[in-house]
N, C-alpha and C positions, 0 to 999 in steps of 0.2 A: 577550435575547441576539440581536443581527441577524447574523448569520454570511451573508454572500454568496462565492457562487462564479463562479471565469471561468478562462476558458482558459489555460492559462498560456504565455507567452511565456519568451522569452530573458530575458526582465529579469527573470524571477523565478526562476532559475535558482539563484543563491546561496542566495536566503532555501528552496526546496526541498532543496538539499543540505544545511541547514545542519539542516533537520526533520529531514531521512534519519539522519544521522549522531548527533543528541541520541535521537531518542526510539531510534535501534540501541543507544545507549551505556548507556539509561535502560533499557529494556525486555528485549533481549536480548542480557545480559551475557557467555551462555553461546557465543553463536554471535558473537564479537567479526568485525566487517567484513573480509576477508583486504584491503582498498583500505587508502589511505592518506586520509588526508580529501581529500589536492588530489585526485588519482585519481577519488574521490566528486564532486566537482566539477563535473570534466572530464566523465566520465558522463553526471550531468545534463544540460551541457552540448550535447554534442554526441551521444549517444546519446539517452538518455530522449526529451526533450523534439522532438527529430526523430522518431523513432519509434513514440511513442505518444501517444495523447490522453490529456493529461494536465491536471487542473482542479487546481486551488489555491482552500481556504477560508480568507477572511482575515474577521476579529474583530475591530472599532475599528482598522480602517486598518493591521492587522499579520496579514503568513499563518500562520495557525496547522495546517495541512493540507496532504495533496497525496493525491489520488489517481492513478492510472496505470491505463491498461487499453485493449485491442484486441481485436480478434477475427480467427481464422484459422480458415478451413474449416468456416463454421456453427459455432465454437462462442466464445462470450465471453470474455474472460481479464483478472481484475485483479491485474495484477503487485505492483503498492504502495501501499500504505493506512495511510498514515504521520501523526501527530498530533502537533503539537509535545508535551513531555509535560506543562507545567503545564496543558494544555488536554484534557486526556484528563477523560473522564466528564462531555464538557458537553452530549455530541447533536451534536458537530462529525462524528465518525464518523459515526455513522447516517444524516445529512446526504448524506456524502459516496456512503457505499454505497447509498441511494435513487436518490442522480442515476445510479453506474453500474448499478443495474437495470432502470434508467427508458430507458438505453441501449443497455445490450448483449442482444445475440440471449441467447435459453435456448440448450443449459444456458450456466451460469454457471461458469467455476472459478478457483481460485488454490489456492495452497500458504501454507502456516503450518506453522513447526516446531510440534513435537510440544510440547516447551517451554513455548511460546508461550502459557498455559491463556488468559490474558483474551483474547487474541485468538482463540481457539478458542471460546472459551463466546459470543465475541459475533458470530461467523460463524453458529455454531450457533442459539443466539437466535434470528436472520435466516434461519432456514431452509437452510440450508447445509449436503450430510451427507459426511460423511468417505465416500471412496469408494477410497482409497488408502494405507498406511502406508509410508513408506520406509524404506530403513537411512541416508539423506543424503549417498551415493557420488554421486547427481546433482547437490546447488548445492553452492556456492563451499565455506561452511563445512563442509561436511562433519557437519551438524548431522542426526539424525530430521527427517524431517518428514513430513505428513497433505497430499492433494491433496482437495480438500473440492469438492463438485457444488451448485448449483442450478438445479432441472431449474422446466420449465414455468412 
C-alpha cells in the first residue's frame, strides 16, 4: 500500500468534505452532523482549510483521509481525523496520527465522543489518556464526549 500525504489545498476541499460527511454518516450515527452537507462544504472551504493545517492521505491517486490540527498556547490540538470508510483498518490512520505527532508541540489533545469506542481504543492504542469526561453541552451535537492528552 503506498499512501502519500500533502498539504491540502482548495482543490481538495470537496473530496475532504465529502470524507467528513461519509465516514460522520458510517461511523457516528448517534451524533448525526447538526450542518447540512453544502454548509459542510462551505466549512471546509472557507474555514477548515484557512485555519488549520490540514494534510490529506490519498491511496492510488484517490484521498482517502484528512487530518486537521494546530496549536494554541504550547499546547497541540487535532480537531479531525477522518478516513474515508472502505479505507478504515488499513494504517491510513496511524499514518496520518504519526505525521501529526511528528508536528505538534506535547501535550497533545482532541476530543472523541464517548461513543465513538474504535476511535477511542485507537487513541488509546497511541498513548493517548482520557483526562476529561463531558456531558456534551460544549460541541454542536450535543453528544458525551472524553478530551483525551498526550503528554511528552
Amino acid at each position: 500500500m503506498n499512501v502519500t500525504l500533502h498539504t491540502a489545498s482548495l482543490a481538495d476541499a470537496t473530496r475532504i468534505a465529502d470524507i467528513l460527511i461519509a465516514s460522520r454518516a458510517v461511523f457516528l450515527p448517534y451524533a448525526p452532523s447538526p450542518h447540512s452537507d453544502a454548509s459542510v462544504r462551505a466549512w471546509v472551504r472557507d474555514v477548515l482549510l484557512p485555519r488549520e493545517r490540514v494534510t490529506v492521505a490519498t491511496l492510488a491517486g484517490q484521498q482517502v483521509g484528512v487530518l486537521a490540527m494546530h496549536h494554541t498556547d504550547g499546547i497541540g490540538w487535532i480537531t479531525q481525523l477522518y478516513l474515508d470508510p472502505p479505507n478504515v483498518g488499513r494504517g491510513i490512520g496511524s499514518l496520518l496520527l504519526a505525521h501529526a505527532l511528528a508536528e505538534l508541540p506535547r501535550p497533545i489533545r482532541l476530543f472523541a465522543f464517548q461513543q465513538n469506542h474504535g476511535a477511542r481504543r485507537f487513541y488509546e492504542r497511541n498513548g493517548f489518556v482520557p483526562v476529561q469526561f463531558t456531558d456534551g453541552s460544549g460541541n454542536e451535537e450535543h453528544c458525551p464526549d472524553v478530551l483525551y492528552q498526550l503528554d511528552g
